[in-house]
KESELUM-964261 format. One record per residue (C-alpha): residue in three letters; x, y, z. Coordinates in pm, whole numbers. Each point is the difference from the previous one (the first is absolute). Last residue first. Layout:
N
<atom rest="ala" east="X" north="Y" up="Z"/>
...
This chain:
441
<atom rest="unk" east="6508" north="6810" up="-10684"/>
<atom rest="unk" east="-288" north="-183" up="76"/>
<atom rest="unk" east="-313" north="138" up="156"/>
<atom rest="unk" east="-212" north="-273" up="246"/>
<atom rest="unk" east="-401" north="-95" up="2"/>
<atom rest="unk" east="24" north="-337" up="229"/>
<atom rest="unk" east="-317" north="-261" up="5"/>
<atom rest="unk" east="129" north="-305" up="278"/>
<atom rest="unk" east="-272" north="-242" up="-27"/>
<atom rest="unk" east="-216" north="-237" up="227"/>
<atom rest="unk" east="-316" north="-145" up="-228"/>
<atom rest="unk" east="-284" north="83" up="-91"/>
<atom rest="unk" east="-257" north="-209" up="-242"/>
<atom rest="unk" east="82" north="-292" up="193"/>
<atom rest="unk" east="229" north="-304" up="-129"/>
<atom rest="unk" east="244" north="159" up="210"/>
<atom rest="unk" east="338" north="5" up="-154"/>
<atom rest="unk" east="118" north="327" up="206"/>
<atom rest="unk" east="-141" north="-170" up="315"/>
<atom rest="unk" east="-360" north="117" up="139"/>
<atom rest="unk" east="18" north="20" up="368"/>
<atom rest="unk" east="-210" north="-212" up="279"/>
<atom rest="unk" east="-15" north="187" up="376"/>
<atom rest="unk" east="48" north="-111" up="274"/>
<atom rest="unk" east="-67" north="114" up="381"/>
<atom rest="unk" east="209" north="-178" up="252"/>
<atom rest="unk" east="32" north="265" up="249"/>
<atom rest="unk" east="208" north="92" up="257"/>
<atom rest="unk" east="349" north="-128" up="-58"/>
<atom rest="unk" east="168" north="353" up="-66"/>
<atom rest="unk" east="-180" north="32" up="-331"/>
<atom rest="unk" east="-297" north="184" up="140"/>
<atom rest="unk" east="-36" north="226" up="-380"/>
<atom rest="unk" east="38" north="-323" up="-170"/>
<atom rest="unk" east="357" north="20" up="-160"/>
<atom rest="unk" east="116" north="-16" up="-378"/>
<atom rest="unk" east="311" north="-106" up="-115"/>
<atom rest="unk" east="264" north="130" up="-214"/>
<atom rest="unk" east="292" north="-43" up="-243"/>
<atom rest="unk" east="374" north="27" up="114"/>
<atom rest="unk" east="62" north="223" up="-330"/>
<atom rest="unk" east="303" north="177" up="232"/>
<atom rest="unk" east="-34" north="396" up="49"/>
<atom rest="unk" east="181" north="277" up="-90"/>
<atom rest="unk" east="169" north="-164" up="-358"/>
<atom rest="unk" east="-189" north="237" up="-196"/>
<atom rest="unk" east="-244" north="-187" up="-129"/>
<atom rest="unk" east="-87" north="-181" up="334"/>
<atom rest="unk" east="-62" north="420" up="116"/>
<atom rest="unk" east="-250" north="75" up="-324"/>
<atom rest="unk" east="-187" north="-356" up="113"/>
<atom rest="unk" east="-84" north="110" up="350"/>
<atom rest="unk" east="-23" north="364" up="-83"/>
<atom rest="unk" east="-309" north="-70" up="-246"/>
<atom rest="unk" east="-77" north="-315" up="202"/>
<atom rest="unk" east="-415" north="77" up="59"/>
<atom rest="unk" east="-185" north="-277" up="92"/>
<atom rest="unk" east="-350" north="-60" up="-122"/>
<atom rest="unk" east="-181" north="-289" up="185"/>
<atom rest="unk" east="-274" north="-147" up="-158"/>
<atom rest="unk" east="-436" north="-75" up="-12"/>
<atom rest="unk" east="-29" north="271" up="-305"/>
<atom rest="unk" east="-288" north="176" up="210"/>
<atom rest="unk" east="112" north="-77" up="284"/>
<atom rest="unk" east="375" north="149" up="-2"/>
<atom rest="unk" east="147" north="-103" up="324"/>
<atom rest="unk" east="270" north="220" up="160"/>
<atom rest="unk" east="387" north="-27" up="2"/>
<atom rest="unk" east="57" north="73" up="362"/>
<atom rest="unk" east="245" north="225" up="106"/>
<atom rest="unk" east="47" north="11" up="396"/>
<atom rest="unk" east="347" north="-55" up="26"/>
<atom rest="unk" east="64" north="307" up="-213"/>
<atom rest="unk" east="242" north="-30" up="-369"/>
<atom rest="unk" east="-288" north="-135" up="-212"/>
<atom rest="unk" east="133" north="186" up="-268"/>
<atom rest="unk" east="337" north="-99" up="26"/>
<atom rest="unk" east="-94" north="-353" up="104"/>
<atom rest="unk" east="-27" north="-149" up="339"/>
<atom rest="unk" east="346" north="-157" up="157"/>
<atom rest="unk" east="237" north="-231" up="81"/>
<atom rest="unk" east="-270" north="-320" up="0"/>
<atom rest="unk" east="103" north="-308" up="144"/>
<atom rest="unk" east="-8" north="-335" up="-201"/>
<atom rest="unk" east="280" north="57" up="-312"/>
<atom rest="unk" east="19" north="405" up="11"/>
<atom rest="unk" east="-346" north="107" up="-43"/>
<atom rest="unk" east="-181" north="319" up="-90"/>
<atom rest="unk" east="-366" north="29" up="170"/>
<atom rest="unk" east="-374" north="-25" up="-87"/>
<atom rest="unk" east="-205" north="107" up="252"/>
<atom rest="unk" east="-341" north="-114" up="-46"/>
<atom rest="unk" east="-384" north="225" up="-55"/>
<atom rest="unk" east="-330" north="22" up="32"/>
<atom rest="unk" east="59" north="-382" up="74"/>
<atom rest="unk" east="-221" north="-251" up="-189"/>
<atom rest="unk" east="-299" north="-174" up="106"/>
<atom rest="unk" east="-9" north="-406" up="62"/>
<atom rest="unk" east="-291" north="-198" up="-178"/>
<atom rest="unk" east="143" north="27" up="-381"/>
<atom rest="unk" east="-224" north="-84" up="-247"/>
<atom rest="unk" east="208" north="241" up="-236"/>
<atom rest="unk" east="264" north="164" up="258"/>
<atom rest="unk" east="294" north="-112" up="-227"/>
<atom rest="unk" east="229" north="346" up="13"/>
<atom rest="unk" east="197" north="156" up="-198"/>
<atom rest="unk" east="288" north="174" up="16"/>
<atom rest="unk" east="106" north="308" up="-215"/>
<atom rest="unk" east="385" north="112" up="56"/>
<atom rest="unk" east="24" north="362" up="-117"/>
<atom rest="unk" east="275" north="215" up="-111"/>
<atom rest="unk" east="3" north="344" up="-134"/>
<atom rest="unk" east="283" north="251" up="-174"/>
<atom rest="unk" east="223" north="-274" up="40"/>
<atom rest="unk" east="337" north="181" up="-140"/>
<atom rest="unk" east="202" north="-246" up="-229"/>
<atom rest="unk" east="392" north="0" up="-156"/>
<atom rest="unk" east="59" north="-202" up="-304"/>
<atom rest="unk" east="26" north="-313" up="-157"/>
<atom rest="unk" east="-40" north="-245" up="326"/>
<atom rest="unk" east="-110" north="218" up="243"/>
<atom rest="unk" east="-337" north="-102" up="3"/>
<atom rest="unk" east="123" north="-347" up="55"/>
<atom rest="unk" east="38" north="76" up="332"/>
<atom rest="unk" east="-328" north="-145" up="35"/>
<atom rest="unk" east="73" north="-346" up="-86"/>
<atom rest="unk" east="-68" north="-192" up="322"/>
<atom rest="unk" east="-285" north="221" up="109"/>
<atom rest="unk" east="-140" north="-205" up="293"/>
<atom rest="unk" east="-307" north="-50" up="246"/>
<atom rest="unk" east="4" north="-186" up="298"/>
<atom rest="unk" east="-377" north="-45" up="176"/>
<atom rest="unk" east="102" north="-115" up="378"/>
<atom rest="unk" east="-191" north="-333" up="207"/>
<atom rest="unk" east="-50" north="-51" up="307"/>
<atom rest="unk" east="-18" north="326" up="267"/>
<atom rest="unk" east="-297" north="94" up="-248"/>
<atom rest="unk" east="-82" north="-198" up="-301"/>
<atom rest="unk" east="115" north="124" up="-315"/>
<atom rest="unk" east="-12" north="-191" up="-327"/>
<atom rest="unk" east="101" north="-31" up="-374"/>
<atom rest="unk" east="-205" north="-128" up="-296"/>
<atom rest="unk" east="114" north="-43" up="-353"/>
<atom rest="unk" east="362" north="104" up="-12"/>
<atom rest="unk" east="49" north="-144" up="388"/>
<atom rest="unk" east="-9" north="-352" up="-167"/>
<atom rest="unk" east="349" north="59" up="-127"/>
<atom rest="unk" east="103" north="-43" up="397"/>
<atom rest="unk" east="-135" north="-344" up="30"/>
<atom rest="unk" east="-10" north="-105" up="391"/>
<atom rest="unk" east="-129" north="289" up="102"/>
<atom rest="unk" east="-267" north="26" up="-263"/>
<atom rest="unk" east="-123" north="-329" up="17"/>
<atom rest="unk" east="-61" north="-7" up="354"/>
<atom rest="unk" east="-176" north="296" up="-70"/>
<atom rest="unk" east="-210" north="-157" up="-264"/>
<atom rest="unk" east="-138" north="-226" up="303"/>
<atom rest="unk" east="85" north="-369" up="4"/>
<atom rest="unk" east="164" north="-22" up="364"/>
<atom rest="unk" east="-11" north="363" up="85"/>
<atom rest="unk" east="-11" north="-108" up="403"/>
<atom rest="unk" east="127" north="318" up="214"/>
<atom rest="unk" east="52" north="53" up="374"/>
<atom rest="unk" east="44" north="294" up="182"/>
<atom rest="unk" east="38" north="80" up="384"/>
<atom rest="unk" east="-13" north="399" up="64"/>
<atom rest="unk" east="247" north="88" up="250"/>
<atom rest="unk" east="-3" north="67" up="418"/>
<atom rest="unk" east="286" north="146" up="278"/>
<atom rest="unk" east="-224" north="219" up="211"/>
<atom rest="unk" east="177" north="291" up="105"/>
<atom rest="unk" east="-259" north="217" up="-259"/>
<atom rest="unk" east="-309" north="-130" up="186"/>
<atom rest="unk" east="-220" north="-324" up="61"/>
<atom rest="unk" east="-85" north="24" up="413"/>
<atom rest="unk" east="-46" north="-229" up="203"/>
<atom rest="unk" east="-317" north="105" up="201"/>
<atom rest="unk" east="-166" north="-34" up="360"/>
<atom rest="unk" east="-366" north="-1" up="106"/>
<atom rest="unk" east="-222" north="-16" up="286"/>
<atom rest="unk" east="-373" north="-69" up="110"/>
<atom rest="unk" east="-38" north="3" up="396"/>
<atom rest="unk" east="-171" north="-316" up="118"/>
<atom rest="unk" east="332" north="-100" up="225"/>
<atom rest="unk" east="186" north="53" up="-312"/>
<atom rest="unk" east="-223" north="-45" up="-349"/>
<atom rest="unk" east="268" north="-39" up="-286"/>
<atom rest="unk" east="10" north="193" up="-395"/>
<atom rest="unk" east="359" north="-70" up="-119"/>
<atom rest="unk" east="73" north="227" up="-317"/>
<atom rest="unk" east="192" north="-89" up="-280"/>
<atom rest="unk" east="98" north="329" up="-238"/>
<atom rest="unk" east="-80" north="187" up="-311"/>
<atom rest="unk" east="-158" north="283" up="119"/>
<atom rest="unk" east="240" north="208" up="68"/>
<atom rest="unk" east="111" north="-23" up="-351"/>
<atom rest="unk" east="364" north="-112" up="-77"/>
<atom rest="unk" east="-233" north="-314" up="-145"/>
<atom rest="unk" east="-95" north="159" up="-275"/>
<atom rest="unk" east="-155" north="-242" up="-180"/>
<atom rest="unk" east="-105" north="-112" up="-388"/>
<atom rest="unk" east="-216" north="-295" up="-53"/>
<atom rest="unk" east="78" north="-260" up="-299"/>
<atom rest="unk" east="-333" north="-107" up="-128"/>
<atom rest="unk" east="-89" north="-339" up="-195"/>
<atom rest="unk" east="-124" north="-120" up="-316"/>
<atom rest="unk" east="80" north="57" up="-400"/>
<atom rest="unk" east="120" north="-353" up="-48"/>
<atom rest="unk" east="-187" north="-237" up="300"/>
<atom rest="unk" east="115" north="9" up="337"/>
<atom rest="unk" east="57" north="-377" up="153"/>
<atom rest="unk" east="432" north="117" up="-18"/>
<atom rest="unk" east="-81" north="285" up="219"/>
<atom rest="unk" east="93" north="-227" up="322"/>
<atom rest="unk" east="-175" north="172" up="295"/>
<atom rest="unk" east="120" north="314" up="96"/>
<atom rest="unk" east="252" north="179" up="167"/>
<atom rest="unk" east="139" north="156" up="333"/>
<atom rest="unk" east="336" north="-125" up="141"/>
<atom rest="unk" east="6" north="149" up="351"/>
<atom rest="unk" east="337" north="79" up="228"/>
<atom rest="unk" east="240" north="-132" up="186"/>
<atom rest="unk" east="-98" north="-45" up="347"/>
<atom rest="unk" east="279" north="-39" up="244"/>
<atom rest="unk" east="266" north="176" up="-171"/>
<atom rest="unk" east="-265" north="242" up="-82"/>
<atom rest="unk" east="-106" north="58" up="298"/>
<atom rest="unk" east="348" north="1" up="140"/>
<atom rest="unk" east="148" north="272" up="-213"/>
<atom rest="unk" east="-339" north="178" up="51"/>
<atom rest="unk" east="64" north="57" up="400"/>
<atom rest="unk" east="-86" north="-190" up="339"/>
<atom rest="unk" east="-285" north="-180" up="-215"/>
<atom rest="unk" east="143" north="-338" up="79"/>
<atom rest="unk" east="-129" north="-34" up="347"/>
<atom rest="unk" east="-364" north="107" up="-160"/>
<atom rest="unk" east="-17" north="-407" up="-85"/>
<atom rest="unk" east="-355" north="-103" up="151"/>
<atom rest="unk" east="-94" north="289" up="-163"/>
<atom rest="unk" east="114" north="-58" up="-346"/>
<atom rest="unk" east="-95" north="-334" up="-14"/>
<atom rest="unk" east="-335" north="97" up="147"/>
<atom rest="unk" east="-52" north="243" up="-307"/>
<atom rest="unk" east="107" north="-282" up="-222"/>
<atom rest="unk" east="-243" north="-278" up="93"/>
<atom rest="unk" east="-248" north="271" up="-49"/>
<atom rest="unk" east="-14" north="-81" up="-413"/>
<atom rest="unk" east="53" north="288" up="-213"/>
<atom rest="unk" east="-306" north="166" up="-155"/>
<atom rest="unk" east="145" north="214" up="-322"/>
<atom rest="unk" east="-158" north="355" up="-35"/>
<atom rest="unk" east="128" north="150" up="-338"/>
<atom rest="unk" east="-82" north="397" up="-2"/>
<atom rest="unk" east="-192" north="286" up="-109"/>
<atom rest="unk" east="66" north="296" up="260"/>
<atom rest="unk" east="-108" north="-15" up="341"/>
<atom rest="unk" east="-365" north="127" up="168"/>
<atom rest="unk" east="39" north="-28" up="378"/>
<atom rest="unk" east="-206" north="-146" up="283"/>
<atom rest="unk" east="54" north="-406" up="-3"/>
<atom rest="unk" east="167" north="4" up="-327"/>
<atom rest="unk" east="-191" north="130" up="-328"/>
<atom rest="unk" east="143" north="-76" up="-305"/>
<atom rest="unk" east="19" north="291" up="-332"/>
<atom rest="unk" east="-107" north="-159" up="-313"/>
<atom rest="unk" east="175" north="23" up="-283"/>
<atom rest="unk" east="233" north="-328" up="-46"/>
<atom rest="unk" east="-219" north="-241" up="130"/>
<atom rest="unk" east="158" north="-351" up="-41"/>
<atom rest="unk" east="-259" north="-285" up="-18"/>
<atom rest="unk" east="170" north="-202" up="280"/>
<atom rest="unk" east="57" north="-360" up="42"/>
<atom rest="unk" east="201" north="-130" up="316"/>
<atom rest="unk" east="-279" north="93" up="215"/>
<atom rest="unk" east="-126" north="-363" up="79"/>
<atom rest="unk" east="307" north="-115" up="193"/>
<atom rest="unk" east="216" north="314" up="158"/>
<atom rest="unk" east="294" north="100" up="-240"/>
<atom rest="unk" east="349" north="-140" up="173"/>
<atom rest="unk" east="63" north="-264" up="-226"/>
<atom rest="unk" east="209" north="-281" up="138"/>
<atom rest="unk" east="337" north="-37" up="179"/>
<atom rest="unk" east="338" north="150" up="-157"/>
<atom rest="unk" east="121" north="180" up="-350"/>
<atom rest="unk" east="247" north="62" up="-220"/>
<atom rest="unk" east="20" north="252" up="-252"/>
<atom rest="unk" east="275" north="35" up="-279"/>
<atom rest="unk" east="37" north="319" up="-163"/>
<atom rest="unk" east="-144" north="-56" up="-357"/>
<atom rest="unk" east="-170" north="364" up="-23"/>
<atom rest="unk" east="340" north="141" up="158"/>
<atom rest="unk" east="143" north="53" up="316"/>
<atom rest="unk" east="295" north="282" up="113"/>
<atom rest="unk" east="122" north="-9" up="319"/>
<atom rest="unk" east="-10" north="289" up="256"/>
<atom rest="unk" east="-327" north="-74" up="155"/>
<atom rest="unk" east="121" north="-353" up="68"/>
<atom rest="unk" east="-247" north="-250" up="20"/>
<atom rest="unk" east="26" north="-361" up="180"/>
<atom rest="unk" east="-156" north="-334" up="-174"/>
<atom rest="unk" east="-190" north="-201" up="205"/>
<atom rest="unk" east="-370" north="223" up="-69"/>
<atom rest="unk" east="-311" north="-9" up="149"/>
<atom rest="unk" east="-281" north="-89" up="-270"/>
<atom rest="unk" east="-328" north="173" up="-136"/>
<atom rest="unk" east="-201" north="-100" up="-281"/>
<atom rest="unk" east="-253" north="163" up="-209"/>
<atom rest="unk" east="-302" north="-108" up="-211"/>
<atom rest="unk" east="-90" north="234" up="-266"/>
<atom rest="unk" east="-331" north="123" up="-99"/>
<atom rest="unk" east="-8" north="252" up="-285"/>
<atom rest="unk" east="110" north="311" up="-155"/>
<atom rest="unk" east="113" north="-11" up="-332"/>
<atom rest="unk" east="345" north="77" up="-105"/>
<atom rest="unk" east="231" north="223" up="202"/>
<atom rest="unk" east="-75" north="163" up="341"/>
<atom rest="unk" east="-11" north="299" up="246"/>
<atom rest="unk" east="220" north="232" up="-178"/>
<atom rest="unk" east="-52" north="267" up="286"/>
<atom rest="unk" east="119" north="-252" up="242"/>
<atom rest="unk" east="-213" north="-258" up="203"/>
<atom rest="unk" east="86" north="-51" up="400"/>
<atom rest="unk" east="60" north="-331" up="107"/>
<atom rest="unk" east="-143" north="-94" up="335"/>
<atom rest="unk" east="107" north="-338" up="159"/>
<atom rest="unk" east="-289" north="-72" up="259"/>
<atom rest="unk" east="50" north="-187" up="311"/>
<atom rest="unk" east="-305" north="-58" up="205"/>
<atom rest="unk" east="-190" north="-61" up="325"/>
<atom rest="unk" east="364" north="-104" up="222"/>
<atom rest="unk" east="-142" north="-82" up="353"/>
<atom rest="unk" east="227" north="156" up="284"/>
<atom rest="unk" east="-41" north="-118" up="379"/>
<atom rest="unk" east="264" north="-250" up="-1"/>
<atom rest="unk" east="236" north="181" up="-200"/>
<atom rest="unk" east="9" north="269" up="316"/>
<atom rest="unk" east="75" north="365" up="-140"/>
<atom rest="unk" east="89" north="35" up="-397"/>
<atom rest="unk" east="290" north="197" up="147"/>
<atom rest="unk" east="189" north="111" up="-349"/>
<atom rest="unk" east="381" north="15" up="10"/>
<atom rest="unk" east="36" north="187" up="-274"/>
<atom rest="unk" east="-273" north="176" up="-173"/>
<atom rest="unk" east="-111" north="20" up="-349"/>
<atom rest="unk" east="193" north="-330" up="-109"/>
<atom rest="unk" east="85" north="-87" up="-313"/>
<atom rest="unk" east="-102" north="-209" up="-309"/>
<atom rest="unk" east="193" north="-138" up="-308"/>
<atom rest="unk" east="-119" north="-25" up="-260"/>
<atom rest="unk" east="-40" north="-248" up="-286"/>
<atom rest="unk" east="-297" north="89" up="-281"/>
<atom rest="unk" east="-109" north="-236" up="-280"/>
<atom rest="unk" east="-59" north="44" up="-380"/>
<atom rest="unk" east="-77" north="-303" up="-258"/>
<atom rest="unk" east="9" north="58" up="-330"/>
<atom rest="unk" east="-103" north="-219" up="-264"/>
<atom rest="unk" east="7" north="15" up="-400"/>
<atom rest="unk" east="146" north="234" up="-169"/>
<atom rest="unk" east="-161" north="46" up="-337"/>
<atom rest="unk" east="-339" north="-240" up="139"/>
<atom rest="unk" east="9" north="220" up="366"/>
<atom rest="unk" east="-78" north="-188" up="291"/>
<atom rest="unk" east="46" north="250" up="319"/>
<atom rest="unk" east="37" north="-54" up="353"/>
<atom rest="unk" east="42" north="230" up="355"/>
<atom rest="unk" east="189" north="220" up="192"/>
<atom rest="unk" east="231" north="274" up="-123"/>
<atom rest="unk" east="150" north="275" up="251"/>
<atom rest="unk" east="16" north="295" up="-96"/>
<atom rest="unk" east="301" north="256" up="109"/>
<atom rest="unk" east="247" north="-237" up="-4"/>
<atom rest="unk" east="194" north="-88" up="288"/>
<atom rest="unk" east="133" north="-287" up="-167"/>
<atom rest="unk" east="-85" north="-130" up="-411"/>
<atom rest="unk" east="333" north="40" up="-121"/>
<atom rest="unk" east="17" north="-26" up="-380"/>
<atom rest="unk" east="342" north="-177" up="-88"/>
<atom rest="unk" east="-158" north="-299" up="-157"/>
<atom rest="unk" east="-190" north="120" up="-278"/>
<atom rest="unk" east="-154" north="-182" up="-313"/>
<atom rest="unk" east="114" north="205" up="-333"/>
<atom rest="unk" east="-265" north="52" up="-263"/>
<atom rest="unk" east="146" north="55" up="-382"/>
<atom rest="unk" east="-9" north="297" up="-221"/>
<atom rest="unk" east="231" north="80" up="-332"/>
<atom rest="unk" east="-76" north="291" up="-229"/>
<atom rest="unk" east="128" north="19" up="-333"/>
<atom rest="unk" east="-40" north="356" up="-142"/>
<atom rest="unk" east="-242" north="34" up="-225"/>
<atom rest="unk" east="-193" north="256" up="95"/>
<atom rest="unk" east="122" north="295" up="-200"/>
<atom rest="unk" east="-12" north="391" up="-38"/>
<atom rest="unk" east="317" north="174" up="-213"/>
<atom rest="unk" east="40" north="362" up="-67"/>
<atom rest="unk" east="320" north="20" up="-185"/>
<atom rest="unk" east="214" north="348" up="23"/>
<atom rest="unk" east="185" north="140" up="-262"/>
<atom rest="unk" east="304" north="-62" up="-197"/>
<atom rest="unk" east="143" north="326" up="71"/>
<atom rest="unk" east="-20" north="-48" up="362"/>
<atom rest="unk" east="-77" north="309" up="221"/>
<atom rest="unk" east="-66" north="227" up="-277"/>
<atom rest="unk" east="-216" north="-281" up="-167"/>
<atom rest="unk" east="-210" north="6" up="288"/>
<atom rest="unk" east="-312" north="-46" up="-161"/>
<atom rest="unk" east="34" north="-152" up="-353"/>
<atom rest="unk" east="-217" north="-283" up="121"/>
<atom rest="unk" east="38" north="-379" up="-76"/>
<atom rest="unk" east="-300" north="-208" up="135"/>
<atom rest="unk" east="25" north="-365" up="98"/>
<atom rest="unk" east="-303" north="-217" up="90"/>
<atom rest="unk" east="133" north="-320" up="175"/>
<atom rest="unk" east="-362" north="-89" up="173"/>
<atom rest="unk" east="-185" north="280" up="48"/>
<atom rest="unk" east="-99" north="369" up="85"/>
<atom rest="unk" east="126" north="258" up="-193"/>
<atom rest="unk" east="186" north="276" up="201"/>
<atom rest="unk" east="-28" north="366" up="-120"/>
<atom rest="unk" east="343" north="189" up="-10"/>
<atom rest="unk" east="-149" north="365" up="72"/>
<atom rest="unk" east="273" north="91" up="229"/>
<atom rest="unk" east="262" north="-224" up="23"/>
<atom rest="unk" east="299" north="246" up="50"/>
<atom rest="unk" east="-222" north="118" up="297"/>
<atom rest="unk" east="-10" north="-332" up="175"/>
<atom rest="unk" east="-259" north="-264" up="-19"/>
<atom rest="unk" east="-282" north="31" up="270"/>
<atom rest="unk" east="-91" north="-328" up="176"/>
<atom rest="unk" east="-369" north="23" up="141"/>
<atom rest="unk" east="-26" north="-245" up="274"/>
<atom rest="unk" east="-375" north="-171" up="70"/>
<atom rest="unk" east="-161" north="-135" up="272"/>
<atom rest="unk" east="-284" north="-164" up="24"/>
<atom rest="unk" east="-251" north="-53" up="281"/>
<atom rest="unk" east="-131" north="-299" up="184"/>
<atom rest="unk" east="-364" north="-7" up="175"/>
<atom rest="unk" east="97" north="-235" up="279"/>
<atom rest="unk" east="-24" north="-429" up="-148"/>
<atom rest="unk" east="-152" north="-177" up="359"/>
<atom rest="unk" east="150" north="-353" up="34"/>
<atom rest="unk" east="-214" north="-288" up="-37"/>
């Protein structure tokens, strides 16, 4: 199971404006006040309104314009989930050569001892419980372009058998622990046993290692996955994160020439055409539901990283301006979430972004950096986002009510952490709500 950090709340104080000095602000749902202050500036005063009932409208939108190449992690494994049921992560790579032209000296005197595929962990190291997963490893048919896009449903074709050496296809995956290789200590990593069949291959074929354009005309590249997730049972599985721009992710030929131990490596770095291979079955689950029935976002809505977006709507929020003119003195979007019984953690903390139908233009006014988060409140298990400027700007005609959606904070096809919101009609105790304290005038 993923490790929750120690989060930490955050908290905005909004001050009101001189001319609003000493106004106090009553908590709750369509309290008015009327207050004689400021009756210089509008002789027939100011009102002090603070409500939550504006209509809020969610939904979960399935993706298909994620890209999941070149991405920092790399996702590799299976997960049965009973809200989303299963996903199924694989890696395709290309690999490259770290010499042209290599002299492997006479073929006849060389004896290939092992081929290892080495996949080095990242800092996220995994999601869902850790356990023993069976993986697969196949030479693709299908040639990669480093300067194409792909996508989770990318097509993948493949030639020959599995690559992964008989008897060592199962592996308890160590995330932590550091690996020892002949002399030296290396970072945690995935150690895959490829068959020696391909380290003569690529020997007894050097002729077409003249440069990396051939290599990888010649030799496509490696679909990595594992067995079929479908025999997982709901709440099974891992999905293993890698970083496979690390050194240490690599293949590496270990041969004996003439009694003298060698070695030679293709390399997996940042000229390496590769993406993330995704597939989904939500055949039955709620989230099936969900994206198929857009109403049914009221009660429960979902993210699920790369996958699946949280949208979130005010259709009738410019009816603030209906009767008279309003100034949002404070505005807060509250979203819950369903982590009761739940086995996955929660992020510290999401991006949640302005949209313009499927791409986002922007953050919000007060989320205006890149790098805002809207953190985790663990004690009330929900999001708070602030929209003071977000909602004062849609009033006044600055900024279209597109609506929103939220992000996992690796949203560039890296992750596929979910998470399980509360709808506005939740049958919970709390549920998602849009609480606004505004003047009138």
């Amino acid at each position: 199971m993923t490790k929750k950090n120690n989060l930490h709340n955050w908290r905005r104080v909004v001050k009101l404006s001189v001319s609003f000095l000493g106004i106090a602000l009553i908590i709750g749902a369509c309290k008015k006040e009327t207050s004689t202050i400021g009756d210089s500036i509008n002789p027939n005063g100011l009102n002090i309104i603070t409500t939550d009932t504006f209509t809020v409208k969610t939904s979960s939108v399935e993706l298909d314009s994620i890209t999941t190449d070149e991405t920092s992690i790399s996702l590799l494994g299976a997960l049965k989930d009973p809200e989303f049921g299963l996903t199924d992560c694989g890696i395709v790579t290309q690999i490259r050569l770290s010499s042209t032209s290599p002299n492997f000296g006479d073929v006849t005197n060389i004896t290939v001892d092992s081929v290892v595929l080495s996949l080095r962990y990242s800092s996220l190291l995994h999601y869902g419980d850790l356990q023993n997963l069976t993986f697969e490893v196949y030479e693709i048919a299908n040639t990669l372009n480093i300067d194409e896009d792909y996508y989770p449903g990318s097509p993948v074709t493949t030639v020959g058998t599995n690559l992964i050496k008989p008897g060592t296809e199962t592996i308890f995956p160590d995330v932590f622990s550091d690996v020892v290789v002949g002399q030296d200590t290396l970072a945690p990593q995935l150690r895959l046993n490829i068959v020696t069949t391909l380290g003569d291959y690529f020997i007894a074929n050097a002729n077409e290692m003249t440069s990396n354009d051939n290599f990888t005309n010649f030799f496509r590249g490696l679909y990595v996955k594992v067995t079929d997730g479908s025999t997982l049972a709901n709440g099974e599985g891992t999905v293993l994160y890698f970083s496979l721009e690390d050194a240490l992710s690599k293949l590496m030929i270990y041969y004996t020439l003439s009694g003298t131990p060698k070695t030679y490596t293709f390399n997996i770095n940042n000229k390496c055409a590769r993406f993330s291979k995704i597939t989904t079955d939500r055949t039955g689950t709620p989230v099936e539901i969900a994206l198929n029935t857009p109403n049914a976002g009221q009660n429960k809505f979902y993210m699920q990283g790369t996958l699946i977006r949280p949208r979130i709507e005010f259709p009738h929020i410019m009816d603030l301006q209906k009767n008279s003119k309003a100034i949002i003195n404070l505005a807060v979007l509250y979203i819950p979430v369903q982590d009761f019984d739940d086995p996955y953690s929660i992020s510290e903390a999401l991006f949640f972004g302005k949209i313009n139908t499927k791409y986002i233009t922007d953050y919000t006014k007060d989320y205006s950096s890149f790098f805002s988060k809207v953190g985790y409140d663990i004690d009330n298990k929900e999001f708070k986002v602030l929209l003071t400027q977000e909602i004062q700007a849609i009033l006044d005609g600055e900024r279209d009510n597109t609506g929103f959606r939220i992000y996992p904070p690796n949203f560039f096809g890296s992750t596929i952490e979910r998470i399980i919101f509360n709808g506005p009609e939740a049958t919970t105790k709390n549920k998602t709500r849009l609480e606004i304290t505004y003047t009138t005038y």
